[in-house]
Structures are given as C-alpha cells and as structure tokens.
C-alpha positions as CSV (number, residue, x, y, z in Angstrom):
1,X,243.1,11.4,-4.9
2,X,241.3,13.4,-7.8
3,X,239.1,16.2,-6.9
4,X,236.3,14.1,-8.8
5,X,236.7,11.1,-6.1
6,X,236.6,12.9,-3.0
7,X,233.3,13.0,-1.2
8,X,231.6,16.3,-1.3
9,X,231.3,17.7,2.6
10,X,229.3,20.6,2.3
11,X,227.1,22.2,-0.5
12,X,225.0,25.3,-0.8
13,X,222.4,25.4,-3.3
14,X,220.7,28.8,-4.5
15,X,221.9,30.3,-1.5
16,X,221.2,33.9,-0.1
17,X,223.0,35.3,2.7
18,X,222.2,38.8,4.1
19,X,219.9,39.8,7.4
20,X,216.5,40.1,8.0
21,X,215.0,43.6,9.1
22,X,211.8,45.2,9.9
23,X,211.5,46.7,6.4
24,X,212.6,43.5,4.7
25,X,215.3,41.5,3.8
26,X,218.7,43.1,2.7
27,X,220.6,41.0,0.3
28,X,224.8,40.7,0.6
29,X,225.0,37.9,-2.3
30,X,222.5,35.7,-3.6
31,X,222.8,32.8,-6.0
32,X,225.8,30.8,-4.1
33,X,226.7,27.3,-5.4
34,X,229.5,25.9,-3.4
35,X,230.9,22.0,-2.8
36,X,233.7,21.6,-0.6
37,X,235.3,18.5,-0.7
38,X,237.2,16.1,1.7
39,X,240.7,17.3,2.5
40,X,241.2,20.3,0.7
41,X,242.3,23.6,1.8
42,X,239.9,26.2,1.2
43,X,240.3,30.2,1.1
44,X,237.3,32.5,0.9
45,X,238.7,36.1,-0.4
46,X,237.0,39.8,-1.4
47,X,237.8,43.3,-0.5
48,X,236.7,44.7,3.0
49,X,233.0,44.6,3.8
50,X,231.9,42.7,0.7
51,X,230.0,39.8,3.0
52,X,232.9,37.2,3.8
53,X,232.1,36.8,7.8
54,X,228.3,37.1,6.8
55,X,228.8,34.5,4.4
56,X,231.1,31.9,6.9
57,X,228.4,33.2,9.7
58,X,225.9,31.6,7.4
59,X,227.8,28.7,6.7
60,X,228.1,27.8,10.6
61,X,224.3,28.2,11.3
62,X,225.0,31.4,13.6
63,X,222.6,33.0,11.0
64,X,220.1,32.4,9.3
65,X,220.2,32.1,5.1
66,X,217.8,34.3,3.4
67,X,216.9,31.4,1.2
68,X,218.5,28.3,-0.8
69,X,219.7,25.4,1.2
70,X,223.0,24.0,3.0
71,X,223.7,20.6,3.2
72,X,226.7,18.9,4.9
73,X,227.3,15.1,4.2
74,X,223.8,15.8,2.0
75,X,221.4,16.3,5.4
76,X,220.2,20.2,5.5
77,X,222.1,22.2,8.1
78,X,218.3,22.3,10.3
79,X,218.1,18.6,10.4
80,X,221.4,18.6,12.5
81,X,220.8,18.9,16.2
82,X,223.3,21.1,18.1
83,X,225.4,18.1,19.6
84,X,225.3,16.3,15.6
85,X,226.7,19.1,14.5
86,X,229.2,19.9,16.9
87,X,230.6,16.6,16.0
88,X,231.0,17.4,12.3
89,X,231.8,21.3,12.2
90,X,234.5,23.1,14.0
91,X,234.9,27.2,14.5
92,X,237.8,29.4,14.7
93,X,236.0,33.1,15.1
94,X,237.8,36.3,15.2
95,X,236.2,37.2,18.8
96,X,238.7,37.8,21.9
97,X,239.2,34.3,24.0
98,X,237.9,35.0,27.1
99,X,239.3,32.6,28.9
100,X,242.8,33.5,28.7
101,X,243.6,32.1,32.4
102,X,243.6,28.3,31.3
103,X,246.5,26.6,30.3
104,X,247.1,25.4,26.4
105,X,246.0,22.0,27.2
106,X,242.7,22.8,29.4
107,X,241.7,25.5,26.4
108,X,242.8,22.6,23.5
109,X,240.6,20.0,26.0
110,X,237.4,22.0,25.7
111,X,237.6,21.3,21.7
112,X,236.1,17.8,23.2
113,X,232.8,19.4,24.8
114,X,231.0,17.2,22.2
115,X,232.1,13.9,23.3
116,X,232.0,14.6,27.6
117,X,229.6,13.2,29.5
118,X,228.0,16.5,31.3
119,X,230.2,16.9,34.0
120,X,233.4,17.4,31.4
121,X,235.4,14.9,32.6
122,X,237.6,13.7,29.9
123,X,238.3,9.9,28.9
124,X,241.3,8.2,27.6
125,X,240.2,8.5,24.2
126,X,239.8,12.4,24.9
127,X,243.1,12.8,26.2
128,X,244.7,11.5,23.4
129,X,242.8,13.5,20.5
130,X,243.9,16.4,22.6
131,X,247.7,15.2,22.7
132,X,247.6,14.5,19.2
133,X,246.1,17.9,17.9
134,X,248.6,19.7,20.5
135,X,251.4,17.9,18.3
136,X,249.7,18.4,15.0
137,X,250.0,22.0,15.2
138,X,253.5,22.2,17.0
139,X,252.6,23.5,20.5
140,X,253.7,20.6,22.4
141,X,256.3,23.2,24.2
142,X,253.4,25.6,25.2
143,X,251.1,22.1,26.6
144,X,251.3,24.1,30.0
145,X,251.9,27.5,29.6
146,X,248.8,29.8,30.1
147,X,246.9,31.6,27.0
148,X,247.7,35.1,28.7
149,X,251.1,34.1,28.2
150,X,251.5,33.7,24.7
151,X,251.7,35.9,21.4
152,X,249.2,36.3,18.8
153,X,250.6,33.7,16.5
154,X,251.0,31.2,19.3
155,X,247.2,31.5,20.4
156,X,246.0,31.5,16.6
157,X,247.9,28.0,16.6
158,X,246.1,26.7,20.3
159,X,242.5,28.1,18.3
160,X,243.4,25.7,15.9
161,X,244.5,23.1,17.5
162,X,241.2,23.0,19.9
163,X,239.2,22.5,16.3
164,X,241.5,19.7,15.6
165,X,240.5,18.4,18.9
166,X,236.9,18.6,18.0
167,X,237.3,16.0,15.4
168,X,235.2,17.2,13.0
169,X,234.8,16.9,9.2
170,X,234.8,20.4,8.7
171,X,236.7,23.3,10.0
172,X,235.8,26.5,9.5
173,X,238.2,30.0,10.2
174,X,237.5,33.8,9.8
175,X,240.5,35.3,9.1
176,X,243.0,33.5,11.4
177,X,245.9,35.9,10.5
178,X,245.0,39.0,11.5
179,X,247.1,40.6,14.0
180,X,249.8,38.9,12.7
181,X,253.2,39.7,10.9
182,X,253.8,38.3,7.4
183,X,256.1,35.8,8.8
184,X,253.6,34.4,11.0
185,X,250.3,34.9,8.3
186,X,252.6,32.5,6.1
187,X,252.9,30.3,9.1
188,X,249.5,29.7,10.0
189,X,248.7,29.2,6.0
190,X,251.2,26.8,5.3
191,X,250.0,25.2,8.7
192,X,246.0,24.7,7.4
193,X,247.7,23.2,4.0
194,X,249.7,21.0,6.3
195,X,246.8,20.2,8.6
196,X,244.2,19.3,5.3
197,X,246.4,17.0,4.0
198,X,247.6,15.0,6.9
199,X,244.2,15.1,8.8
200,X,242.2,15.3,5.3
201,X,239.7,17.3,6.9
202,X,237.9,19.9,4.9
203,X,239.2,23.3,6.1
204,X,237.7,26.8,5.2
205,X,239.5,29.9,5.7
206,X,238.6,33.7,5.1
207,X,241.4,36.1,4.7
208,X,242.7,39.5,3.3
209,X,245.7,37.4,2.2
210,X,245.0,36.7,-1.2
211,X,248.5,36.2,-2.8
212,X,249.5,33.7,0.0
213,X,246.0,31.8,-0.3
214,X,246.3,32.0,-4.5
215,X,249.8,29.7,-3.6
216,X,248.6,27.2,-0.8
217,X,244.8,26.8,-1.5
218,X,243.4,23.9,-3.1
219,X,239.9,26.0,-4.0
220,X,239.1,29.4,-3.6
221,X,236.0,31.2,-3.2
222,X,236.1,34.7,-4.4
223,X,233.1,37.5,-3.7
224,X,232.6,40.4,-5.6
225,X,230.1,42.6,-5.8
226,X,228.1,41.3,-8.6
227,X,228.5,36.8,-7.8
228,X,230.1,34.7,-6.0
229,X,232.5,32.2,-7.5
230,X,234.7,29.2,-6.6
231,X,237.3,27.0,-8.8
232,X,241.1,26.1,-8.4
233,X,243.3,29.3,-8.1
234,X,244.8,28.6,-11.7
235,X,241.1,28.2,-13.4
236,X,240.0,31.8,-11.4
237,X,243.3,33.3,-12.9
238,X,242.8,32.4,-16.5
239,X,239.1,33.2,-15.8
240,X,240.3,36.9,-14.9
241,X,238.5,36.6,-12.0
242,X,240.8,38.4,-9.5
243,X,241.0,41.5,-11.9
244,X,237.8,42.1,-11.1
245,X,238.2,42.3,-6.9
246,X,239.7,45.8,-6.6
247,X,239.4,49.1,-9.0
248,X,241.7,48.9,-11.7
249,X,242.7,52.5,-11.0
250,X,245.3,51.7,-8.4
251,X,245.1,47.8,-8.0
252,X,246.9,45.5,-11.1
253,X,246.4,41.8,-11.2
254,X,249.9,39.9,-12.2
255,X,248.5,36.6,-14.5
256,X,252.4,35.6,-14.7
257,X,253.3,35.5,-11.4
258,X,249.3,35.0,-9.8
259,X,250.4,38.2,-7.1
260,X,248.9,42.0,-7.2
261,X,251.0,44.6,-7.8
262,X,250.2,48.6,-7.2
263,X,250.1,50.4,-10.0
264,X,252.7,53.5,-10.7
C-alpha cells in the first residue's frame, strides 16, 4: 500500500496547543499540520519539556487546542460524542494503573467499556477481541496472573494490549518505554511496528528514543522550539532536521548511520 492510498485518520490544521491562563493564553507550538495515515507507526520526538504530552494531550481531547482544528476520519474532534470516540481512539498514558489487583484478562477486558451494555457484562464477541489482543501482544502466559505481579515491560505490554481491545482506529501512547531497559524499550517498539502492520491500525507514540524510533517508524513528528514537523525518517534526515533537536555543543547528529553520537 503507498502512503498516497491509505486513508488519512487524523489531521490537524493550523493547530495551537498550549494552556489557557488568567493573564492569557501561553503558546507551546502553533502552526501544526499533521495527517496520520492508516496503518503506520508513528513516533513523536523532542528534547525534554519541549510540549510532546501537551501536544498528544491535545490530540486525545483531554485539553483543549488553543485554536486550529482536529479532525479524525474528517469530523472535528467536538462533533464526536464521548462513546463515538471511544470507539475510534485508544490511550496508553504514562499515569500509575491503579488497579493493579485485577488479573491480565479482567484489566485487557475493560479496553471493551465502549461496546458493554451498562452493567459490563461482556459478550461473545467481547471475549474474543480480548483473547485476540491478549495473543497479539504475546501475553497469553500472563491471561491470569495479576497486574501487581508483573514487571514494567510485562504491564507496558497488558496497556497495550487493552487499546487493542478497544478496537479502535487510532492508538495513541506517551512514552510507553520508560522505566524500561534497552532490551525491553526495543521490545515494545518493534512490538507497535508489529502491531500497525498486522492490525493496520494507526498508532502514535511519544518517546525519548529517538535512534530506535528513526529505525522502526513509518513517520515521525519532530518538535523543536521554533516548528513542528513530520515526514519519513529518511526525508527528516536529508532535511537536517534532527541536527537541530539538541545543542551542537555536546550533541552530533550521524547522517550515515541516522544515530547520535556525543561529541569528544
């Protein structure tokens, strides 16, 4: 499939992200043009505090843009009511599970809340989504073990796989490796490039990891302090966009090998 035929799942246009306060609006980035299309992987990368969570925050309607417009499937993100959009978009937050007592399966099983009637009883149909994400992201061994139980990595991996239960178009993650070793950042990469190809669902990730996303993402989206941009990972390279993320001082950019290297 070429990036020119796949349907278009969600698009920003003119967008300003920041937060409202009493003496007026402060302004993280403004100007955003995005289109993220069906079944690509998707990493969103930029040096600590320059607006990535604000900018997925604003994405997933838990704030409010300053101005522009979000569309997904080309209706604006207010037009959605909550259920609507439950169906199409999925969230993998950074915030501690509180509900470490259930087992995988019951935590996996709540990724259906959209499709329950209200008492949460789950249907055939449920069931199976659930099986099938459990076995999509490799955890059929942990089905009954309880969340307390498990490591970081093994949890990131239930997080997931209760999005994939959620059946939805679009699934959005902030920073799902941190806390973990390289091994297991790789792991949980690899697994989203996996999970967008065999699912083709449109997944969205922010991370620190910007060598590993450079290798497995389809598109990046790169912040900086002056715009916003988003292309293939070879286009931002030959672009010199990644030279530009950290100060030149003690930070190189590697075109030939597309890693950064610490200068001497």
């Amino acid at each position: 499939m070429t990036k020119s035929s796949q349907h278009t799942i969600l698009k920003t246009s003119n967008l300003t992200i920041g937060y409202q306060t009493k003496k007026g609006k402060s302004i993280i980035a403004d100007d955003i043009h995005l289109e993220l299309k069906q079944g690509e992987l998707i990493g969103l990368v930029g040096a600590n505090g320059i607006g990535k969570s604000t900018l997925l925050r604003t994405l997933a309607t838990i704030q409010q843009p300053l101005d522009g417009a979000i569309k997904i499937h080309d209706t604006t993100l207010d037009q959605y009511s909550a259920l609507d959009l439950a169906k199409t978009m999925s969230l993998v937050l950074t915030e501690q599970l509180m509900s470490k007592n259930l087992s995988v399966f019951e935590l996996v099983a709540l990724g259906r809340q959209p499709y329950t009637n209200w008492v949460g009883n789950l249907s055939k149909l449920d069931v199976s989504e659930v099986n099938k994400a459990i076995e999509l992201t490799n955890i059929t061994n942990l089905k009954h073990r309880k969340c307390f139980e498990l490591s970081d990595g093994q949890l990131q991996k239930v997080m997931i796989a209760r999005a994939l239960a959620q059946d939805t178009h679009l699934i959005i993650l902030d920073e799902p490796t941190t806390h973990l070793d390289m091994y297991h950042k790789a792991y949980i990469l690899k697994l989203l490039q996996r999970l967008a190809k065999e699912t083709n669902k449109t997944i969205l990730f922010s991370s620190h990891e910007i060598d590993l996303a450079i290798q497995l993402c389809d598109t990046m989206i790169v912040m900086t302090k002056e715009t916003v941009v988003s292309n293939s990972p070879c286009r931002l390279i030959e672009q010199g966009v990644f030279e530009t993320l950290f100060p030149k001082d003690l930070i190189g950019f590697d075109k030939t090998t597309g890693s950064f290297r610490v200068k001497k």
